[in-house]
C-alpha positions as CSV (number, residue, x, y, z in Angstrom):
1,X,-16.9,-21.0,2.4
2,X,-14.9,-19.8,-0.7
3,X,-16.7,-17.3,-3.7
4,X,-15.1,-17.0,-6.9
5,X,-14.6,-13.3,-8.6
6,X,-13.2,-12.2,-11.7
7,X,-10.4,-10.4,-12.2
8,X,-8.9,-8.4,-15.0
9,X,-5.7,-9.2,-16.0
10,X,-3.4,-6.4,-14.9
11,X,-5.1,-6.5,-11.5
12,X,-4.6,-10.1,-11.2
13,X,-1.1,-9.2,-12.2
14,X,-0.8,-6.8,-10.2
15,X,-2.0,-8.7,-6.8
16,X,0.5,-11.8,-7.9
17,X,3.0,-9.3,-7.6
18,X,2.8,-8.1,-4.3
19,X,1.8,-11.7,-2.7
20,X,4.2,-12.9,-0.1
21,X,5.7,-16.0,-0.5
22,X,2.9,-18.6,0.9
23,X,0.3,-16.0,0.7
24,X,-3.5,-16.7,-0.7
25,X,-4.9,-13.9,-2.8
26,X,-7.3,-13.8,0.1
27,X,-5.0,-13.0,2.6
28,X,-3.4,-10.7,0.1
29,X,-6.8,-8.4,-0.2
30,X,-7.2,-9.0,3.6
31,X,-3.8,-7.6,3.9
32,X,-4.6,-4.8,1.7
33,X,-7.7,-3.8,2.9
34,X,-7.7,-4.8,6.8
35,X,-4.7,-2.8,7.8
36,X,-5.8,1.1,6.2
37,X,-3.6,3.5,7.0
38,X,-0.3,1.9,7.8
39,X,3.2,2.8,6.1
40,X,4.5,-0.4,5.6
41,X,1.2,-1.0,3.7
42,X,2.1,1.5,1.7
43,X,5.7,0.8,1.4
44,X,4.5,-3.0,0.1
45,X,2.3,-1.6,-3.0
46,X,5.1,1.1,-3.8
47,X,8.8,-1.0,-3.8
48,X,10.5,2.4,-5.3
49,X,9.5,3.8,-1.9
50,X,11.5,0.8,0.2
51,X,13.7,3.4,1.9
52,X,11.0,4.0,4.6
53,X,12.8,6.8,6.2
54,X,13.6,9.0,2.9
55,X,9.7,8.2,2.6
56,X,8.7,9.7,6.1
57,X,10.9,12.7,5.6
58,X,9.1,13.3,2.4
59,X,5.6,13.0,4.6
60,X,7.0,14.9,6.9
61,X,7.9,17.7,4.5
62,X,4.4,17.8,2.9
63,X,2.4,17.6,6.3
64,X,4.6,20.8,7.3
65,X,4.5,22.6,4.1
66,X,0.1,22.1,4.3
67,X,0.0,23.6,7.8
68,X,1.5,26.4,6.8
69,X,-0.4,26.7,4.0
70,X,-3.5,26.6,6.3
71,X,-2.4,29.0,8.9
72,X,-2.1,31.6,6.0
């Protein structure tokens, strides 16, 4: 069973953008939305951030400097 939706243009734009070759713009929101939490998830929305492990050092770096800044 298939529903149609509306989109507005930049989100359209914006989905077409990050769909994989072959991909559906279903499988693209399933994608997005059925895999929460998960770097390379992240990494997909944000290609400025495709050097993964300059981007977990940054985590890394933030996680540490908020549990000091809860201890205090």
């Amino acid at each position: 069973m298939t529903k149609s939706i509306s989109l507005s243009e930049d989100v359209y734009t914006l989905l077409n953008s990050i769909r994989g070759k072959g991909e559906s713009f279903s499988e693209v929101i399933r994608r997005l939305t059925g895999n929460k939490g998960r770097l390379m998830e992240i990494v997909d929305l944000y290609p400025e951030l495709s050097e993964v492990s300059e981007y977990e050092e940054s985590v890394k770096r933030l996680r540490m400097q908020i549990d000091e800044g809860l201890k205090a």
